[in-house]
N, C-alpha and C positions, 0 to 999 in steps of 0.2 A: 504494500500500500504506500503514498505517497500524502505526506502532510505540510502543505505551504513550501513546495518545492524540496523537500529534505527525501527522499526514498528511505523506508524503511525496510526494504530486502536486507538480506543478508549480505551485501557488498558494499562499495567503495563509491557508487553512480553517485552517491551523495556530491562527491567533490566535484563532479561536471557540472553541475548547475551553477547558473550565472549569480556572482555571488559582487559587492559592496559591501563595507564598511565602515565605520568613522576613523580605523586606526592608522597606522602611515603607511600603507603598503597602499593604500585607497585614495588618502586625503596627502596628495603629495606636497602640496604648498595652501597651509590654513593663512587665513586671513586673519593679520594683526589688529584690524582696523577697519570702520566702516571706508566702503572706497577699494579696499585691496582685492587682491586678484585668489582667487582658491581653484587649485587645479586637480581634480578629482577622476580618481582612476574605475573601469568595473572589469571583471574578470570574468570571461565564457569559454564554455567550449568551442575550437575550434567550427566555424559554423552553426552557430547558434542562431544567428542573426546576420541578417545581409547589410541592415542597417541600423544606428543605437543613437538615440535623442537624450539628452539629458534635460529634464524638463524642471524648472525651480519658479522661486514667487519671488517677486521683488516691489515693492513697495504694492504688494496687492494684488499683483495683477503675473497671472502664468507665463513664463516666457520658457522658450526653447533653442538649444543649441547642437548643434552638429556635433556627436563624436568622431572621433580621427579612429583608426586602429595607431597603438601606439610601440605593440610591439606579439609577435608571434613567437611562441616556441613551445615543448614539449605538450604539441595539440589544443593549445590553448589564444585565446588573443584574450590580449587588455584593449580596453579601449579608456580615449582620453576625451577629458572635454575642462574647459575654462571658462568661471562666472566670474560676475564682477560683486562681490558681498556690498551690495547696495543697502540693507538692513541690517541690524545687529544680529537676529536670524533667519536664517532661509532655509523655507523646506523645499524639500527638490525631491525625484525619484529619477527611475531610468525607463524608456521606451525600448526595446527591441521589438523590430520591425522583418518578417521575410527570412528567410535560412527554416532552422528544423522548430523554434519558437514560435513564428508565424505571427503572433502578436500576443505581446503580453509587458506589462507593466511591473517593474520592477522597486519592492517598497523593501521597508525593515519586516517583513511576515515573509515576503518570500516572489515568487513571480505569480504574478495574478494574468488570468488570459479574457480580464474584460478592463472599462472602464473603473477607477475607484479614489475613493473616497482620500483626501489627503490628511485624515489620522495618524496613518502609519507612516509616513513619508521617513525620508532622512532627513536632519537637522544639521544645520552647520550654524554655528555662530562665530562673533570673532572674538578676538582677545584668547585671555586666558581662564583655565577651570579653576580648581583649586591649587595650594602648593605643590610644588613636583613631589616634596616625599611623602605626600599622602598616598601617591599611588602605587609606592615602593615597600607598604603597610602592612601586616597585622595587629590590629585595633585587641584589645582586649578591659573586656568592660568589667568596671568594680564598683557595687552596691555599697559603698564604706560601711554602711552599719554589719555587716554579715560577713568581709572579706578578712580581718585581721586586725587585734585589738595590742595597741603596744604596752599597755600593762597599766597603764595611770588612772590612778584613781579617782572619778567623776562623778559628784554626785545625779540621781536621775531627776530630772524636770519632773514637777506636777503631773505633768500626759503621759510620762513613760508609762510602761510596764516591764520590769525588769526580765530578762530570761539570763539564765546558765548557756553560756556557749554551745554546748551540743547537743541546746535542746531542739524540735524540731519546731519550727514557725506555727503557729495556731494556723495561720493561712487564710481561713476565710471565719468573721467571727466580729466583734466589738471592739478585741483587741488589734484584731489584722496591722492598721498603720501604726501601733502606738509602742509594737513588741522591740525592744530593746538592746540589742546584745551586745552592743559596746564595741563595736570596733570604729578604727579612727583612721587620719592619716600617717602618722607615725607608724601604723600597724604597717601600711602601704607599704611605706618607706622601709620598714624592715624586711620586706618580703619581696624587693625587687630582683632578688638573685632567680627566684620562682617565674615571673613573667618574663625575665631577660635567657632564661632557658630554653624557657614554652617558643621562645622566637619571635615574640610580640614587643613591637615597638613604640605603641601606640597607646596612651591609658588611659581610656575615656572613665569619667566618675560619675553618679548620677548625680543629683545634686547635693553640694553643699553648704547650702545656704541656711540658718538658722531657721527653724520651722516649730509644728506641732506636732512632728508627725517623722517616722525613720525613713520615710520614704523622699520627705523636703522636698516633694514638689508643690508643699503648700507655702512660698518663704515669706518668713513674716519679715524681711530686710535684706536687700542685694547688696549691702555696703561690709558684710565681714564673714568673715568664713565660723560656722557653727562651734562654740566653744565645745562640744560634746565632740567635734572632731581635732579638737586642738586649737584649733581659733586660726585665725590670719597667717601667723609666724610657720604653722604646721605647713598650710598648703606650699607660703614659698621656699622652704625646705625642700618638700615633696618633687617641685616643680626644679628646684637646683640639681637635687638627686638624680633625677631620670635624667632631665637633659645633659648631666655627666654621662651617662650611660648610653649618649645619642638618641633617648627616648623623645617623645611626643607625649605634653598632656592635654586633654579637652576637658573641658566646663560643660555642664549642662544646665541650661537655662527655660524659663518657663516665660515668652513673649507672649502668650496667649491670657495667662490669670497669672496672679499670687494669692497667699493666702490673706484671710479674710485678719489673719493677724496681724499683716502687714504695716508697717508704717504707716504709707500712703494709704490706704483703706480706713483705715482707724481716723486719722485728720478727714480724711471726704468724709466720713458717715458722721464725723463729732459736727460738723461744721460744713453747711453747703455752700459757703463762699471760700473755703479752701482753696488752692493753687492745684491741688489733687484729686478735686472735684471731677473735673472732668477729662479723669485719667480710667474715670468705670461707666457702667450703663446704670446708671441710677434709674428707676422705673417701676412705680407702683405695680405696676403689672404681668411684670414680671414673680416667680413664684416667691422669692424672700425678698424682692423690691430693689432687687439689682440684679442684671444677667449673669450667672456665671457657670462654670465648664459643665456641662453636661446635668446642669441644678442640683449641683453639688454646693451647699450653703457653705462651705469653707473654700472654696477655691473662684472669688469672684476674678468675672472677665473685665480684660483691660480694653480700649475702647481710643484705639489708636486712629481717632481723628485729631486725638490731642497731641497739640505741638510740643507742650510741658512734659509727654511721655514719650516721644522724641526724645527728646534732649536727655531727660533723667536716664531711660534705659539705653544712651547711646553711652554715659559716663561710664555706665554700669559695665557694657558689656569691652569697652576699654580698659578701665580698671583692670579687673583682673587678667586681660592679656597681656597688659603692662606689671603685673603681677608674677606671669612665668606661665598664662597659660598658652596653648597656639591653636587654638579655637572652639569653636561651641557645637556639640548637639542641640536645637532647636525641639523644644517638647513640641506635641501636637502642632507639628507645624501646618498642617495642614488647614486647622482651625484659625491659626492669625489673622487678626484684621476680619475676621466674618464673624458677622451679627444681623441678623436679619437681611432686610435689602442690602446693608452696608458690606461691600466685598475689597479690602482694602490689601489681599494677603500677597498677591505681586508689590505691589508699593512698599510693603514693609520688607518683605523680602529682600528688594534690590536697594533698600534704606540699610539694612543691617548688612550687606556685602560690603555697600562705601565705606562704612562708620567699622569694619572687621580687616577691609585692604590687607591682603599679606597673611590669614590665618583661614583658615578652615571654618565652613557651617554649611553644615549637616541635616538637615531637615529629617524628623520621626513623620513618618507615612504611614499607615495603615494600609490603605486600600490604592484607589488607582493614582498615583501621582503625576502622572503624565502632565495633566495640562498644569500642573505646580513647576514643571520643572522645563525650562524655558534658557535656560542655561546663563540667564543676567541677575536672578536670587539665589535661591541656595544651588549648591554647585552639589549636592549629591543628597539622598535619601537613604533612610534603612529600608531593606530594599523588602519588605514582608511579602508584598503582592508577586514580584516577579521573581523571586526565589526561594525564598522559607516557604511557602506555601505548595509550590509543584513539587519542593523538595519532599517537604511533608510528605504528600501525598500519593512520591511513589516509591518511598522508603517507609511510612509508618508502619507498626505494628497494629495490636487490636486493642490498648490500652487509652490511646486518644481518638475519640468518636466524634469529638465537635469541632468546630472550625475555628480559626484563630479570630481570637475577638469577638466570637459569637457564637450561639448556640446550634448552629446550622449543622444538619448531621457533616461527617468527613467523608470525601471521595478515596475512591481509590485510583489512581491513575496509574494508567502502562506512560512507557518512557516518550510514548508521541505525545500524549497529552501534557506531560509535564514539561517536555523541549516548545510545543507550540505556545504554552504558559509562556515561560520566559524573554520567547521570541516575543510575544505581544509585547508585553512588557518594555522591553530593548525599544520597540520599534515608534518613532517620534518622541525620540528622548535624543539629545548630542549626546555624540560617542564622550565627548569627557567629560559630562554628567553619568552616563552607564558607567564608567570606569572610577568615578569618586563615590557612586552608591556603595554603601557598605553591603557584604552579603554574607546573612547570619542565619545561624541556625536555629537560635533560639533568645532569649532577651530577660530582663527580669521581668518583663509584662507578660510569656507565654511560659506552656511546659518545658521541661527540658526535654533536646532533643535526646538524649540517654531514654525519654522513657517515651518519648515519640517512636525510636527506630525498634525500640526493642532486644535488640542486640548489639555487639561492640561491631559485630561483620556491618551491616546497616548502617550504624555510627560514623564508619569510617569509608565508608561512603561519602556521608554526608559531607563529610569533612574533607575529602576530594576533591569534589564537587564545590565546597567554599572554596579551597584555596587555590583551584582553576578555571574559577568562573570570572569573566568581567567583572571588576567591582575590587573591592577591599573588602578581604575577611574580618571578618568582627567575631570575636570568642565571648561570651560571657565568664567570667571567673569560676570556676569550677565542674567547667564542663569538661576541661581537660583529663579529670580526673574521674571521672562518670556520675558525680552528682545529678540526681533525681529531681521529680517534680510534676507536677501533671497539672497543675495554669502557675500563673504569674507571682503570686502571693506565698506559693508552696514551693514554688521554685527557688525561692528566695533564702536558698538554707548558707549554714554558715558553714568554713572552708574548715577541713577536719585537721588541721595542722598537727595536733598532735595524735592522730590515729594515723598514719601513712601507710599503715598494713590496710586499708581499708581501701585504697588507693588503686585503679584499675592501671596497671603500672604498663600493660600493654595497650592499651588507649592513648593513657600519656605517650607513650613513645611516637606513635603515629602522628598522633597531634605533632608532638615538634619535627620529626622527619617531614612532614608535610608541611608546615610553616619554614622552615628551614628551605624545602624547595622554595616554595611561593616568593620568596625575597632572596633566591639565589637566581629569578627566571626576567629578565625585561620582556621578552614574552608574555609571561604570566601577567603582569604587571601591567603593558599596554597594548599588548598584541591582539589583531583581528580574533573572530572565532569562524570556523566553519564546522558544521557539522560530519560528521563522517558516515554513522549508521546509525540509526536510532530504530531500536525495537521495544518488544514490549519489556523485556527486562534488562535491558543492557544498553547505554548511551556511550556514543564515542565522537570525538570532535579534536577539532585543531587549534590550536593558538599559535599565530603567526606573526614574526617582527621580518623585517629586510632580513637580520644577521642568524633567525633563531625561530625551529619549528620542533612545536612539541604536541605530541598526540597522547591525549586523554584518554582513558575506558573506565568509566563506570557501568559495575554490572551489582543490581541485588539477590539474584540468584544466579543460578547454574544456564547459560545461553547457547542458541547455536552458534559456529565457529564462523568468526568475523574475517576476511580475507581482505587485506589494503596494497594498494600498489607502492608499500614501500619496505626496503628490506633488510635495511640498514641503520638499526631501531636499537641505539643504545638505552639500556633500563636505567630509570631515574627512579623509580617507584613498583614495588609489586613486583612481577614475575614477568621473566621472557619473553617475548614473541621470536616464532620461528617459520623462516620463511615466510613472512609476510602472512601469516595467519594469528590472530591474537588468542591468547588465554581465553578460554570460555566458561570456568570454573566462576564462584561468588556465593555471596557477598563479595563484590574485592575492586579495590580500585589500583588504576595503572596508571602511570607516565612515562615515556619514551622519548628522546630525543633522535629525531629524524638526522640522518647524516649523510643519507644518497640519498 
């Protein structure tokens, strides 16, 4: 069968299909600059087409350009074509016309053999995405309360409720946000030999901002770091620390609400001629007489018409970069700036990139982010919709039955369904927004994947599949080690530091061999992807730079025998291929470095 131009037989046809991309084997000369010229490549099979159109928008309105053939060899042509980036982006696709295609339009889903709709198109913008070493990443995300406590003695706020370290989370309950366990950043900092192992560079923290609650995304004050986490002096420690280390730290921030304990909340409700007045949705009719996140009476929404919350949250989110961080996750980013009619979430978006210049933000996505990500706001998303999710679902076990973020029963998908997932996804998104999304397996918002795949063969799958997919892998803290969890609240357990017999020591190992690759590959990092063969239990594909090709195989079971036309397949990962036929055994995933 055939799904969006990808063949799913048992062979190699995949790679004759006429294939583009964002990365540089495609996009040979990106545009710095509104004005500049972007020369962009597509690759076919020899006769595919007698003639190829490269069709884009510019201020509006469809235009079309002549491709050249730009170069033949080993039964293939490229062909060329040059626009002039008259917008900051422009979506374009490609026409083939005549040869064995006959007609068919070329998008990010694949070749379509009618007219269609400019959804899926390719993107190009100009300028640049995020820092270059964001793409050079493994992210590794830490809960401070649950990851490592450095010993100091703190008494508990009012709201706490105190636990034992290895107790387990109540999870869902009265206590859920208030459960305590005392770890801090010192903890962090004592345990950087542990993340610097794992192969992770990157140390995104949930928030720490002083709150009511372990979870601090309600913050009652963006001006100093939570004494219960050390206070101020802790984080720039923290942030001195890693960056000796060559690490990366991010901040997570909440643009959408704060808590209702907030500074500014407290002066607006004391006082409706306050300067902070109209920093919220003050509104009788609303359900507690001011809008906020999801009518959740502690987390009111901010209501960024105001200029005054400009300014305050532009200090804010300087501040602490000027502090040691190098940039932000964006909570519910998807939410900013929207309140009823009022859709302000591009504007604040491409407001908080000016006011970040030179650091990383990250936008938290849930669902379909596409038309959020426009490549002039945030420069990547956690990518749930386009890969945790097909991941999910064609590695879970029978232990996770409901859908992420909602109660919808879980699919179970063969490997076509979950490759056409993703391709959706990729497709009207800039290639370097796909390449700055982070792509995770699981978060402290969902189960852990440990108890999604059901097994360590499964797991490490998954974990393949992050650290050779477009995007930046993101680990959660103690998934390395096979910590549990089945939703968000229960997943949120603490790191067993001193049980390490407990410790799934051949999990770890995988994890870091395979982040180890991931940041040993510029391939991995920015290279195209093509598909190879996609069946129902076995997925194989290519990542491609000018100097460096490496071929993928993820399989969750036992498959029929993959045959590729290539034969000089040195192993990076997993087991042999001989003679150009792959491993068919699995759970098990593979990387190869093509060398004929």
């Amino acid at each position: 069968m055939t799904i969006a131009g990808i063949s799913a037989s048992a062979n190699a046809s995949a790679l004759t299909e006429p294939h583009h991309d964002g990365s540089e084997l495609y996009v040979l000369e990106h545009p710095g600059g509104v004005g500049d010229r972007a020369v962009l490549r597509l690759r076919t099979r020899r006769g595919a087409a007698d003639d190829v159109l490269l069709r884009y928008v510019a201020d509006g309105e469809a235009r079309t350009v002549a491709a050249v053939v730009d170069e033949e060899a080993d039964g293939e042509t490229w062909w060329r074509a040059e626009l002039t980036a008259v917008n900051p982006v422009t979506p374009y696709r490609w026409l083939l016309a005549g040869g064995e295609t006959g007609y068919g339009w070329l998008n990010g889903r694949g070749v379509i053999p009618r007219e269609v709709s400019g959804g899926a198109d390719f993107v190009l913008t100009v300028g640049e995405g995020a820092p270059a070493w964001h793409a050079e990443s493994v992210v590794y995300e830490i809960f401070p309360d649950r990851f490592a406590s450095s010993g100091a003695q703190r008494d508990a706020p009012e709201w706490a409720v105190p636990r034992a370290w290895d107790t387990l989370p109540e999870g869902r309950g009265k206590n859920t946000a208030r459960e305590w366990f005392g770890g801090d950043l010192p903890g962090i900092e004592q345990h950087l030999d542990h993340v610097e192992s794992l192969g992770a560079n990157v140390i995104y923290l949930t928030p720490f901002f002083p709150a009511r609650s372990t979870h601090r995304y309600d913050a009652s004050s963006f001006d100093h770091v939570d004494p219960l986490l050390g206070g101020d002096d802790a984080l720039r420690s923290l942030a001195r620390a890693a960056h000796g280390r060559g690490m990366r730290l991010i901040g997570d921030v909440t643009l959408n609400h704060c808590g209702a304990g907030h500074e500014w909340f407290e002066r607006a409700s004391a006082d409706p001629s306050a300067p902070e007045r109209d920093f919220f949705y003050f509104d009788d009719s609303q359900l507690h007489g001011y809008a906020s996140w999801l009518d959740v009476k502690s987390l009111p929404t901010l209501d960024w018409r105001s200029a005054g919350l400009h300014e305050r949250m532009g200090e804010t989110l300087r501040r602490w970069l000027d502090a040691g961080l190098d940039g932000w996750r964006v909570d519910v980013a998807n939410m900013v700036g929207r309140h009823g009619a009022i859709d302000l979430n591009r504007e604040v978006a491409r407001w908080a990139r000016e006011v970040t210049a030179g650091s990383l933000l990250l936008a938290e996505h849930g669902h379909d982010y596409r038309p959020d990500l426009d490549g002039r706001g945030w420069q990547g998303v956690m990518n749930y919709a386009g890969f945790l999710r097909p991941v999910w679902w064609w590695l879970r076990g029978d232990a996770i039955t409901e859908d992420v973020f909602s109660r919808a029963p879980a699919p179970l998908y063969g490997g076509d369904e979950a490759v056409t997932t993703m391709r959706s996804f990729r497709a009207g998104v800039p290639w370097q927004a796909v390449n700055d999304s982070w792509t995770l397996l699981d978060s402290h918002d969902t189960a852990r994947f440990s108890t999604v795949a059901g097994s360590r063969g499964r797991h490490l799958v998954g974990v393949g599949l992050q650290m050779t997919t477009p995007g930046v892998p993101m680990i959660f803290a103690g998934d390395e080690i096979g910590l549990e969890g089945a939703w968000g609240e229960d997943a949120r357990r603490t790191m067993p530091w001193d049980r390490t017999r407990s410790w799934d020591a051949e999990l770890l190992d995988g994890y870091r061999r395979l982040a180890r690759l991931r940041r040993s590959s510029d391939a991995l990092a920015r290279g195209g992807i093509r598909f190879v063969h996609v069946a129902e239990d076995a997925i194989a594909y290519l990542r491609e730079t000018r100097d460096e090709r490496l071929l993928c195989l993820g399989s969750r079971g036992p498959h029929d025998p993959i045959s590729v036309p290539f034969t000089e397949l040195e192993t990076l990962h997993g087991d042999d291929a001989r003679d150009g036929v792959l491993p068919a055994g699995g759970p098990a995933f593979h990387v190869w470095r093509i060398n004929g």
